[in-house]
N, CA, C and O atoms as a Maestro MAE file, in Angstrom:
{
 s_m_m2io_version
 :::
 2.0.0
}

f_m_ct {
 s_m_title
 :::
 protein
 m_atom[264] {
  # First column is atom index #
  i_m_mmod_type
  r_m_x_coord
  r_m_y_coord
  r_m_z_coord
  i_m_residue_number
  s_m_chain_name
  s_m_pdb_residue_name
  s_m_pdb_atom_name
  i_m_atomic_number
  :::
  1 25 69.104 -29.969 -29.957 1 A "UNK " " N  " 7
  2 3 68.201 -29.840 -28.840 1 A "UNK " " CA " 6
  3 2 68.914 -30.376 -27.593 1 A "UNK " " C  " 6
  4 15 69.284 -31.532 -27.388 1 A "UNK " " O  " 8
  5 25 69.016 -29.444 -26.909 2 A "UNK " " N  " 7
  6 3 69.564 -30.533 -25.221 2 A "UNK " " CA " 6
  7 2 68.590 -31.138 -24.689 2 A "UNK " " C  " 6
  8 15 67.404 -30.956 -24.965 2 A "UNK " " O  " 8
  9 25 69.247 -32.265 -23.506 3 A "UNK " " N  " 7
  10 3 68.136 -32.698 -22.700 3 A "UNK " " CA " 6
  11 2 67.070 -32.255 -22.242 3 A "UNK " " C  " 6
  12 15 66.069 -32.949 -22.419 3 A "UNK " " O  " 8
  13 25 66.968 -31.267 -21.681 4 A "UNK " " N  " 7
  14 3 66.017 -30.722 -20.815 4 A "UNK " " CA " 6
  15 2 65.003 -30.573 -21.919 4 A "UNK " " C  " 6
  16 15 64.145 -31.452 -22.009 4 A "UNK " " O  " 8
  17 25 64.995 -29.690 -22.667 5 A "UNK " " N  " 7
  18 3 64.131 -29.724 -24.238 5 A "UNK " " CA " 6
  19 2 63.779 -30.967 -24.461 5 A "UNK " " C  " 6
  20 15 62.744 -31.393 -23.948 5 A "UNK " " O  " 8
  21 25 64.685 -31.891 -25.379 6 A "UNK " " N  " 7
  22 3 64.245 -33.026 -25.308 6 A "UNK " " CA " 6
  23 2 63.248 -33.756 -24.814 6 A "UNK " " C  " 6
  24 15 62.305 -34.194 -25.473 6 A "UNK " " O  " 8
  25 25 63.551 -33.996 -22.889 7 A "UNK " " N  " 7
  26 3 62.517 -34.699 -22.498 7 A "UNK " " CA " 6
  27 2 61.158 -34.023 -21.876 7 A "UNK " " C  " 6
  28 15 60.265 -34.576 -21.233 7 A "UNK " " O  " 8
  29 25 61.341 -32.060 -22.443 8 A "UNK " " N  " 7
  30 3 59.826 -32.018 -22.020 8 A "UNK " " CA " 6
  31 2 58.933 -32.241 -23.546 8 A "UNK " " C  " 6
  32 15 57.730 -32.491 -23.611 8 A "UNK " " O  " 8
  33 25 59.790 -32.093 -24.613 9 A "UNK " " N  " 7
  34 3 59.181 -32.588 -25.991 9 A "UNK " " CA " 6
  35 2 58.622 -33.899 -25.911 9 A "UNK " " C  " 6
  36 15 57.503 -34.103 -26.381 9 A "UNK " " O  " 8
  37 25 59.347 -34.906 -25.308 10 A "UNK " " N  " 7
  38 3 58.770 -36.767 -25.078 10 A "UNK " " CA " 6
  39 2 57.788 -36.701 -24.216 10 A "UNK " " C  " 6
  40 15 56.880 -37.532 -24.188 10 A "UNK " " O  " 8
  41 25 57.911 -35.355 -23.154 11 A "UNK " " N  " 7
  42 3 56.127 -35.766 -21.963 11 A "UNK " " CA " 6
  43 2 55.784 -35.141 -23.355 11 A "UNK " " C  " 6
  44 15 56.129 -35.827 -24.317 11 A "UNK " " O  " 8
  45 25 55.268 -34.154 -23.577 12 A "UNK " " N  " 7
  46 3 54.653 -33.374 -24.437 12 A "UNK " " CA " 6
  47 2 53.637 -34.324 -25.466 12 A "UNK " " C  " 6
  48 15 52.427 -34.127 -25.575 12 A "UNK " " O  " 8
  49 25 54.346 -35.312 -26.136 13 A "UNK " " N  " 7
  50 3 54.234 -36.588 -26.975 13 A "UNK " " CA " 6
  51 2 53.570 -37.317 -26.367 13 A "UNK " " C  " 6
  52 15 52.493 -37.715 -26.811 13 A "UNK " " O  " 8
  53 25 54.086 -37.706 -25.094 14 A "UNK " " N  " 7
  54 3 53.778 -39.054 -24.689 14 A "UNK " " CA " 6
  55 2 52.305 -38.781 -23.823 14 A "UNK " " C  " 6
  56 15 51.478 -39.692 -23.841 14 A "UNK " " O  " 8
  57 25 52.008 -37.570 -23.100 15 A "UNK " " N  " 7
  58 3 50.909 -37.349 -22.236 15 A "UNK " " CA " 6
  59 2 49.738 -37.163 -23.655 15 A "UNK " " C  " 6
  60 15 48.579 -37.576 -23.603 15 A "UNK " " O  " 8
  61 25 50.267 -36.550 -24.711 16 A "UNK " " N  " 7
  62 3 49.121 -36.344 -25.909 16 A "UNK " " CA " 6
  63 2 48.794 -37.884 -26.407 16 A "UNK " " C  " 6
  64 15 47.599 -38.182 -26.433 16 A "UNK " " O  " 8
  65 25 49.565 -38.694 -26.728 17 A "UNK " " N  " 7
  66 3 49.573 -40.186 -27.183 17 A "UNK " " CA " 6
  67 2 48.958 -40.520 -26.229 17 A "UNK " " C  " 6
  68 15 48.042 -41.271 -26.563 17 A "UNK " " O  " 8
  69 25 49.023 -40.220 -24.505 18 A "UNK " " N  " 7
  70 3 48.067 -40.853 -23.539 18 A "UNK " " CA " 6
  71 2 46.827 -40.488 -23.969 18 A "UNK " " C  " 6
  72 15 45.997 -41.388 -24.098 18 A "UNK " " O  " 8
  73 25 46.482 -39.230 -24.249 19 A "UNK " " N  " 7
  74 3 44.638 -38.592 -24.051 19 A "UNK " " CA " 6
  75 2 44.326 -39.481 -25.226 19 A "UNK " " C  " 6
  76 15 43.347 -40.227 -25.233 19 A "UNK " " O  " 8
  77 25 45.568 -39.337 -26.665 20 A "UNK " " N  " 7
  78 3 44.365 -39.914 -27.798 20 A "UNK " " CA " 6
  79 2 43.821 -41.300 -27.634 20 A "UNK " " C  " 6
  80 15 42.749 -41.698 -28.089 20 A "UNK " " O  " 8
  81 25 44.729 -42.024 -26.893 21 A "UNK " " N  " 7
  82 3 44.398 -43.700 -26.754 21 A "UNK " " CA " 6
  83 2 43.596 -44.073 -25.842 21 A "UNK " " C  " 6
  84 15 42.994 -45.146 -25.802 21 A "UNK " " O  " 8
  85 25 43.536 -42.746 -24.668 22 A "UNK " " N  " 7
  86 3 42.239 -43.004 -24.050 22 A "UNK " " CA " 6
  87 2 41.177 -42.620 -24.430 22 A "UNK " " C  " 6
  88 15 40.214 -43.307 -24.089 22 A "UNK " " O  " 8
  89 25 40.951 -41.545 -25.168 23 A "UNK " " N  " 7
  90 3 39.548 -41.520 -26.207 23 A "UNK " " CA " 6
  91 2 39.249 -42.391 -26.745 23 A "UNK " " C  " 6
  92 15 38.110 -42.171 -27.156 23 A "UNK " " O  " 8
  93 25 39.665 -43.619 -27.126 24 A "UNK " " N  " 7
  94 3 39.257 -44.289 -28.206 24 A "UNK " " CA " 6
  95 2 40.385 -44.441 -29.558 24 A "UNK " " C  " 6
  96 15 40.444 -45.535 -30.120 24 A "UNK " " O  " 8
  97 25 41.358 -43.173 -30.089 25 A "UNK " " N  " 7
  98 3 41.603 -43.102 -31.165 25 A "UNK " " CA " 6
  99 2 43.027 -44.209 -31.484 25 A "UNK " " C  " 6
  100 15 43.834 -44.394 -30.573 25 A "UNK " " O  " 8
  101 25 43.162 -44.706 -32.480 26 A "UNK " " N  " 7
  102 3 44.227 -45.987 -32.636 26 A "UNK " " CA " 6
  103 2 45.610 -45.335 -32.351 26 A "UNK " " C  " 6
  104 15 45.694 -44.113 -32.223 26 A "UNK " " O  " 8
  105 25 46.696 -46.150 -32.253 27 A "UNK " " N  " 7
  106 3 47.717 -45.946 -32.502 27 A "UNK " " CA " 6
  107 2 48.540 -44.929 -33.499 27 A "UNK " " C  " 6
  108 15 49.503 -44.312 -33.044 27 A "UNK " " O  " 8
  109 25 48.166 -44.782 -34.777 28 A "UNK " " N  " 7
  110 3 48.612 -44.301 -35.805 28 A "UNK " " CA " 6
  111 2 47.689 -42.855 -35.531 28 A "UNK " " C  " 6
  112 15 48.223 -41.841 -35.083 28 A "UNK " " O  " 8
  113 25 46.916 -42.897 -35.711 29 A "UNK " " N  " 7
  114 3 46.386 -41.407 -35.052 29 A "UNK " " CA " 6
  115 2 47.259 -40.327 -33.825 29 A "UNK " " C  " 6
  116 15 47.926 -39.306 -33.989 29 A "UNK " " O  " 8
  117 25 46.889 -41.095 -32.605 30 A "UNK " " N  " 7
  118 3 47.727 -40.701 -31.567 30 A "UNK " " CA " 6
  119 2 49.022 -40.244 -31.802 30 A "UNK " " C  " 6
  120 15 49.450 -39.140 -31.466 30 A "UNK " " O  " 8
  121 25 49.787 -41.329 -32.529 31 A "UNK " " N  " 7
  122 3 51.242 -40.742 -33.105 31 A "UNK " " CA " 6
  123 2 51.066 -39.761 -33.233 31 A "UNK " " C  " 6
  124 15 51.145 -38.869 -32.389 31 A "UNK " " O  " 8
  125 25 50.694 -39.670 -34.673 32 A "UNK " " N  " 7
  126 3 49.967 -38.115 -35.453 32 A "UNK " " CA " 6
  127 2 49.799 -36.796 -34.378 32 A "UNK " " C  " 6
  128 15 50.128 -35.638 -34.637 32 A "UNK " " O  " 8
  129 25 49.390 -37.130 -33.510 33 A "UNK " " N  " 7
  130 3 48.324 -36.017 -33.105 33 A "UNK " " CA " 6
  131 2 50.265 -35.870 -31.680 33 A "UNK " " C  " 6
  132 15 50.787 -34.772 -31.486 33 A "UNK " " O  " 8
  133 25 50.683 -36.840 -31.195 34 A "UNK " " N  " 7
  134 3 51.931 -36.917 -30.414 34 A "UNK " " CA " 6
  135 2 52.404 -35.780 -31.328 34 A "UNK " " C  " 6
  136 15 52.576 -34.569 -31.189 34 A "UNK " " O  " 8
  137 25 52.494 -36.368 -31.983 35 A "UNK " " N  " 7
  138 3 54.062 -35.386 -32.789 35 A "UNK " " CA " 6
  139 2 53.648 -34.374 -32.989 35 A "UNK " " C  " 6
  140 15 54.562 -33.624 -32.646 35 A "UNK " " O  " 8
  141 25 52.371 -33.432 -33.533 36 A "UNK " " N  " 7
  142 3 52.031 -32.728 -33.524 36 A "UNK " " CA " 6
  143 2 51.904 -31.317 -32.758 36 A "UNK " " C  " 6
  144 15 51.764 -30.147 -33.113 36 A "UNK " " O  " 8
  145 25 52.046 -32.150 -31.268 37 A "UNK " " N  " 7
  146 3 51.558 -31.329 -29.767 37 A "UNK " " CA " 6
  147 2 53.038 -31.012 -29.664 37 A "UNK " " C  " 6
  148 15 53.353 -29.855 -29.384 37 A "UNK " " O  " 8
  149 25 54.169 -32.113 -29.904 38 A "UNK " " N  " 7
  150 3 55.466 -32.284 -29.357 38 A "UNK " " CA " 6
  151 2 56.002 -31.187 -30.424 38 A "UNK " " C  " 6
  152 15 57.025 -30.699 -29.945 38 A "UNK " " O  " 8
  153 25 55.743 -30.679 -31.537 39 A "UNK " " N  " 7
  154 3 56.192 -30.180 -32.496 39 A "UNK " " CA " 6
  155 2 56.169 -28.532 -32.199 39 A "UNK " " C  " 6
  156 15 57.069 -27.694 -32.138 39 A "UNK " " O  " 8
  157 25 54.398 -28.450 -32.007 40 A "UNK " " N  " 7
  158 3 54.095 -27.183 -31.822 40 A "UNK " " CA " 6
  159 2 54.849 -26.781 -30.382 40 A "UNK " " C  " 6
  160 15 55.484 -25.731 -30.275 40 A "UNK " " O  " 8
  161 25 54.684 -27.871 -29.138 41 A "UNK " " N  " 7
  162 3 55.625 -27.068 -28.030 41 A "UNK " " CA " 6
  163 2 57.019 -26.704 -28.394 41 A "UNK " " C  " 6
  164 15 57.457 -25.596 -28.082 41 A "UNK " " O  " 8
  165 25 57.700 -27.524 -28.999 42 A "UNK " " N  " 7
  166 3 59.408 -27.325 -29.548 42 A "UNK " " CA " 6
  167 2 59.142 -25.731 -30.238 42 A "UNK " " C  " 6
  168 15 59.671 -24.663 -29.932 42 A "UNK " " O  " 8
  169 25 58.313 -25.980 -31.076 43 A "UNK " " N  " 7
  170 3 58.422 -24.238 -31.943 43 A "UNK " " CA " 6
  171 2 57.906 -23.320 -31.422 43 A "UNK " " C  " 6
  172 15 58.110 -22.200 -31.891 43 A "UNK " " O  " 8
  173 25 56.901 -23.519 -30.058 44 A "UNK " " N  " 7
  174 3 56.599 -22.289 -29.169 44 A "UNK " " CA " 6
  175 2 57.639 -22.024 -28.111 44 A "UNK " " C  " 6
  176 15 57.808 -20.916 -27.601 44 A "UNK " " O  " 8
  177 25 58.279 -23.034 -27.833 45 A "UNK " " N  " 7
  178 3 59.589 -22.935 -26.578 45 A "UNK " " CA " 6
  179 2 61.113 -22.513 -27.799 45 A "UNK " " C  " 6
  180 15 61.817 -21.719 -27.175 45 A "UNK " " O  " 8
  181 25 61.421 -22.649 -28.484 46 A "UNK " " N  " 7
  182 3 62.788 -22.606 -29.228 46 A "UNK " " CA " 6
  183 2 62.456 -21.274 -30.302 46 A "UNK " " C  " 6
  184 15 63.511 -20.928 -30.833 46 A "UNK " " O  " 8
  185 25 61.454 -20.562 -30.692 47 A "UNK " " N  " 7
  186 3 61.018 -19.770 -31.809 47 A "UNK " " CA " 6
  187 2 61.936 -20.676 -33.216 47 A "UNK " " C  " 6
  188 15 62.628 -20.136 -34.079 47 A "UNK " " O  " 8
  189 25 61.722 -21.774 -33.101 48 A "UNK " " N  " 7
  190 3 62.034 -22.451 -34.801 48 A "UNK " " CA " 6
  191 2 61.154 -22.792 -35.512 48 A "UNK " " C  " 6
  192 15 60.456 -23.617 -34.922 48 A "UNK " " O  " 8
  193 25 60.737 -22.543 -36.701 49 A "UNK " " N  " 7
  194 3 60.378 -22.720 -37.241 49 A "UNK " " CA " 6
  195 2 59.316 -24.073 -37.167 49 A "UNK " " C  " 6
  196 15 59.584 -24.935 -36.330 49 A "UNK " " O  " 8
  197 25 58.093 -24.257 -38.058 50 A "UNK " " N  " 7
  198 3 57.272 -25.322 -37.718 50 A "UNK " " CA " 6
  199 2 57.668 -26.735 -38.285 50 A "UNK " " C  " 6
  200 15 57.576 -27.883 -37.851 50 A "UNK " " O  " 8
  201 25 58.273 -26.010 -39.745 51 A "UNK " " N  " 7
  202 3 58.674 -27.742 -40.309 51 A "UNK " " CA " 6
  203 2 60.006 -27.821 -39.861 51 A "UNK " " C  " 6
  204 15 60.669 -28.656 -40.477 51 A "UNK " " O  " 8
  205 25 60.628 -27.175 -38.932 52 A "UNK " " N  " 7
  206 3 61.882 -27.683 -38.366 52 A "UNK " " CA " 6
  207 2 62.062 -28.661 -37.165 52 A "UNK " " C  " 6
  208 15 62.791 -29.604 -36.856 52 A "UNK " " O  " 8
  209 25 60.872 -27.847 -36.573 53 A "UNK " " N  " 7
  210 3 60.531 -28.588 -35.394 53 A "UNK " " CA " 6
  211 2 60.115 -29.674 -35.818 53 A "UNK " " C  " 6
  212 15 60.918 -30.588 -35.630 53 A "UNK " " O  " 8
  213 25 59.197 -29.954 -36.311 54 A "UNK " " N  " 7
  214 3 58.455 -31.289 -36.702 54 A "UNK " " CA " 6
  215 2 59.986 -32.364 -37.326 54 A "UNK " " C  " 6
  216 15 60.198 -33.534 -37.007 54 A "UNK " " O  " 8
  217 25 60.673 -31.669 -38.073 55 A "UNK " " N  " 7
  218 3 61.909 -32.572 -38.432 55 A "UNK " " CA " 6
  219 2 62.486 -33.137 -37.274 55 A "UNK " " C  " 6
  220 15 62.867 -34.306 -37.224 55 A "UNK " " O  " 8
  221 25 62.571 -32.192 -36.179 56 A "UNK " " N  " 7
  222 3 63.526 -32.217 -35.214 56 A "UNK " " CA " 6
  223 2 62.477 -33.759 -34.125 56 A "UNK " " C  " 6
  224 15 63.040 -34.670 -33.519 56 A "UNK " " O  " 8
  225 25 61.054 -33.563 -34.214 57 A "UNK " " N  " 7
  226 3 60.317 -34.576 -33.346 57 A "UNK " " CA " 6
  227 2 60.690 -35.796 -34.045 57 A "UNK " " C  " 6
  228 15 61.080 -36.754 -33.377 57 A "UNK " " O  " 8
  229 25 60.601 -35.888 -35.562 58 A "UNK " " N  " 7
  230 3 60.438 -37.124 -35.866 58 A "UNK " " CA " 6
  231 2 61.869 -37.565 -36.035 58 A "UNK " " C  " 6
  232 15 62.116 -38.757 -36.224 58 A "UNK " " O  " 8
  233 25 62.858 -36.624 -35.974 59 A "UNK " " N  " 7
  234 3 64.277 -37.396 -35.821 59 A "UNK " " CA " 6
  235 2 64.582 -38.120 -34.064 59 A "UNK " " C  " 6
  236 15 65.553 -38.777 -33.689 59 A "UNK " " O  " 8
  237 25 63.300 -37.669 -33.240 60 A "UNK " " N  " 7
  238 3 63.309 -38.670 -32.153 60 A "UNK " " CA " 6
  239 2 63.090 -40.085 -31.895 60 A "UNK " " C  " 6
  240 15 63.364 -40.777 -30.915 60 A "UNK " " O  " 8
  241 25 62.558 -40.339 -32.953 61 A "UNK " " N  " 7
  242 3 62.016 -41.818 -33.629 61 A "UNK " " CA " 6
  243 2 61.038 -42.487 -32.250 61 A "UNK " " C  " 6
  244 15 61.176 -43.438 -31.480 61 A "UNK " " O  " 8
  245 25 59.753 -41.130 -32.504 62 A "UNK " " N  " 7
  246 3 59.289 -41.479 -30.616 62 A "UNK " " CA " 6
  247 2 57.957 -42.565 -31.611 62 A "UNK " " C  " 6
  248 15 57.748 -42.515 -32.823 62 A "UNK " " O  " 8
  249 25 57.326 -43.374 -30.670 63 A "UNK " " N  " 7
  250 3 56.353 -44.114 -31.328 63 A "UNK " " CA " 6
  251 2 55.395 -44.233 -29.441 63 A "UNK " " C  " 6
  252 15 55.713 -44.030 -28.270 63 A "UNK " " O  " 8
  253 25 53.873 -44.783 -30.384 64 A "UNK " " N  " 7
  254 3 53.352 -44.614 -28.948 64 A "UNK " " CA " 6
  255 2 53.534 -45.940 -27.817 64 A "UNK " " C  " 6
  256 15 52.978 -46.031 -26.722 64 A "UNK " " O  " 8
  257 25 54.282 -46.709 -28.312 65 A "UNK " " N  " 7
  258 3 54.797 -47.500 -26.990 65 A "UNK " " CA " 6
  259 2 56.295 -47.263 -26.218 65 A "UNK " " C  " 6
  260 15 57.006 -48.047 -25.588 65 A "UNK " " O  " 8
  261 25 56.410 -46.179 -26.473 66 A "UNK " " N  " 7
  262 3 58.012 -45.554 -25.893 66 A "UNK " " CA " 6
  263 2 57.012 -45.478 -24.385 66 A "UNK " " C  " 6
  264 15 57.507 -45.068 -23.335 66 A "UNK " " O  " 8
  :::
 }
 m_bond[263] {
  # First column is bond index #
  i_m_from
  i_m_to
  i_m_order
  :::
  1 1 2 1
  2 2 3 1
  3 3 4 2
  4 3 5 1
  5 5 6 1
  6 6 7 1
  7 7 8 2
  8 7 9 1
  9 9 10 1
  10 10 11 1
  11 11 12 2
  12 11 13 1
  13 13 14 1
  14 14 15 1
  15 15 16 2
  16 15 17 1
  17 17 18 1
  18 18 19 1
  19 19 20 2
  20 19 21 1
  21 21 22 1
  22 22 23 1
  23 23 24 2
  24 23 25 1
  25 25 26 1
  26 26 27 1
  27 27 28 2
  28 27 29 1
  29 29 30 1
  30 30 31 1
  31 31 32 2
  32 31 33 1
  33 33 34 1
  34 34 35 1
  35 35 36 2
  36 35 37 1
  37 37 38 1
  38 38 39 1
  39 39 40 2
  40 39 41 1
  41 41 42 1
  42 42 43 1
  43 43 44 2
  44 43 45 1
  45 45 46 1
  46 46 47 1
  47 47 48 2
  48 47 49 1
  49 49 50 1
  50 50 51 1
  51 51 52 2
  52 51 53 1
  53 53 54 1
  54 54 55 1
  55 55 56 2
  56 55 57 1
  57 57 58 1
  58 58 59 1
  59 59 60 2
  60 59 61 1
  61 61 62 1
  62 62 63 1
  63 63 64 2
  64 63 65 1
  65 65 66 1
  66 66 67 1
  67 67 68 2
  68 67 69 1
  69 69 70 1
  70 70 71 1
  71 71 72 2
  72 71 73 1
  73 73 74 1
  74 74 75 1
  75 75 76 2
  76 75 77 1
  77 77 78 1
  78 78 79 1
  79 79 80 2
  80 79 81 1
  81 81 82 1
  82 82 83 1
  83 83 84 2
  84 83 85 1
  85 85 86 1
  86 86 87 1
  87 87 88 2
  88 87 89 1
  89 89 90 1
  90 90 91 1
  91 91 92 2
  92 91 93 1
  93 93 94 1
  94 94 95 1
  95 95 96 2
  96 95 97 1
  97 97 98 1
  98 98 99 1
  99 99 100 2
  100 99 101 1
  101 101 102 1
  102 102 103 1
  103 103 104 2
  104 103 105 1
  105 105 106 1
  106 106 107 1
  107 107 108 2
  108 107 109 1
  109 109 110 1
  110 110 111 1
  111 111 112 2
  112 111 113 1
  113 113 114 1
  114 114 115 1
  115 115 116 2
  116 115 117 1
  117 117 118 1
  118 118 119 1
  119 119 120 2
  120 119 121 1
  121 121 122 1
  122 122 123 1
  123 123 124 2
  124 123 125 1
  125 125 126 1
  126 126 127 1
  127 127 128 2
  128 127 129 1
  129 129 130 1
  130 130 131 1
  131 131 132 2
  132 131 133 1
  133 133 134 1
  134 134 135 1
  135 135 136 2
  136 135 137 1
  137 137 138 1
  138 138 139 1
  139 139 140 2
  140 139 141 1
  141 141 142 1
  142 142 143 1
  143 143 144 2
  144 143 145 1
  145 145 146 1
  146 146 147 1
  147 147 148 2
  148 147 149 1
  149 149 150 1
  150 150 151 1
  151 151 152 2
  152 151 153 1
  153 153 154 1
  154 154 155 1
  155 155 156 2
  156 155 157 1
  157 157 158 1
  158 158 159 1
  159 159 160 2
  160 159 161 1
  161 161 162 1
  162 162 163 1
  163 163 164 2
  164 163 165 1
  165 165 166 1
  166 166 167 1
  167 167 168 2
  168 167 169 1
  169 169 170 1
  170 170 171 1
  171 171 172 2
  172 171 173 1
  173 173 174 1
  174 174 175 1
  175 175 176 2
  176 175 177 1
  177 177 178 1
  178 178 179 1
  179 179 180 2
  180 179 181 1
  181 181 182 1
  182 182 183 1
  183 183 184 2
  184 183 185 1
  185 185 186 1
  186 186 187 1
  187 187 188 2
  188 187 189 1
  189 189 190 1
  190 190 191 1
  191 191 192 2
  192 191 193 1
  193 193 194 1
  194 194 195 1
  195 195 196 2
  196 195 197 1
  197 197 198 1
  198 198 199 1
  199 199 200 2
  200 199 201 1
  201 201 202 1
  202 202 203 1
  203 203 204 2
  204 203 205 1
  205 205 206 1
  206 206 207 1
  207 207 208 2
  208 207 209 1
  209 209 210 1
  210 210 211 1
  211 211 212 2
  212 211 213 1
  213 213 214 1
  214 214 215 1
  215 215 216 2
  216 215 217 1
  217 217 218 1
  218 218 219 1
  219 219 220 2
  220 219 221 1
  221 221 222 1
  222 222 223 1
  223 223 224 2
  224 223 225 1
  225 225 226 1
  226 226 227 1
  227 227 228 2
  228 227 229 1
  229 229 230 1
  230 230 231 1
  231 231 232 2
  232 231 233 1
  233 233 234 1
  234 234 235 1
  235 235 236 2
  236 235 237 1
  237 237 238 1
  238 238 239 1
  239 239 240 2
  240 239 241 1
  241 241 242 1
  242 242 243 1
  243 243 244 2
  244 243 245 1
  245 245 246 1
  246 246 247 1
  247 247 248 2
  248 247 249 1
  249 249 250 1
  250 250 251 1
  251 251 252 2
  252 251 253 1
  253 253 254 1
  254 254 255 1
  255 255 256 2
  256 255 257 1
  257 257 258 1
  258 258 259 1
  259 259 260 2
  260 259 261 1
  261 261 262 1
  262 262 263 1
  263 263 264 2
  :::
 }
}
């Protein structure tokens, strides 16, 4: 993944980790639901695959206090 990818995958994460923690929902959720948003944009922007992408988010080692 290059940069540019990269860091719109981390807003992607990090603005979704914002909404869930302002709803209410914990930490470990938010992750969840981060990686999720960050996953599906990577595989709608790159056409890769879904569990690739998702490999590819969590080899970012993003957590919700990044």
């Amino acid at each position: 993944m290059d940069d540019s990818t990269r860091k719109m995958v981390c807003e992607a994460y990090d603005e979704t980790v914002a909404e869930a923690m302002a709803a209410g929902r914990g930490a470990a959720t938010a992750h969840k639901e981060g990686t999720t948003a960050a996953a599906m944009f990577l595989s709608s922007l790159t056409g890769v695959e879904d569990a690739q992408a998702r490999a590819e988010v969590d080899g970012l080692g993003l957590s919700p206090t990044d």
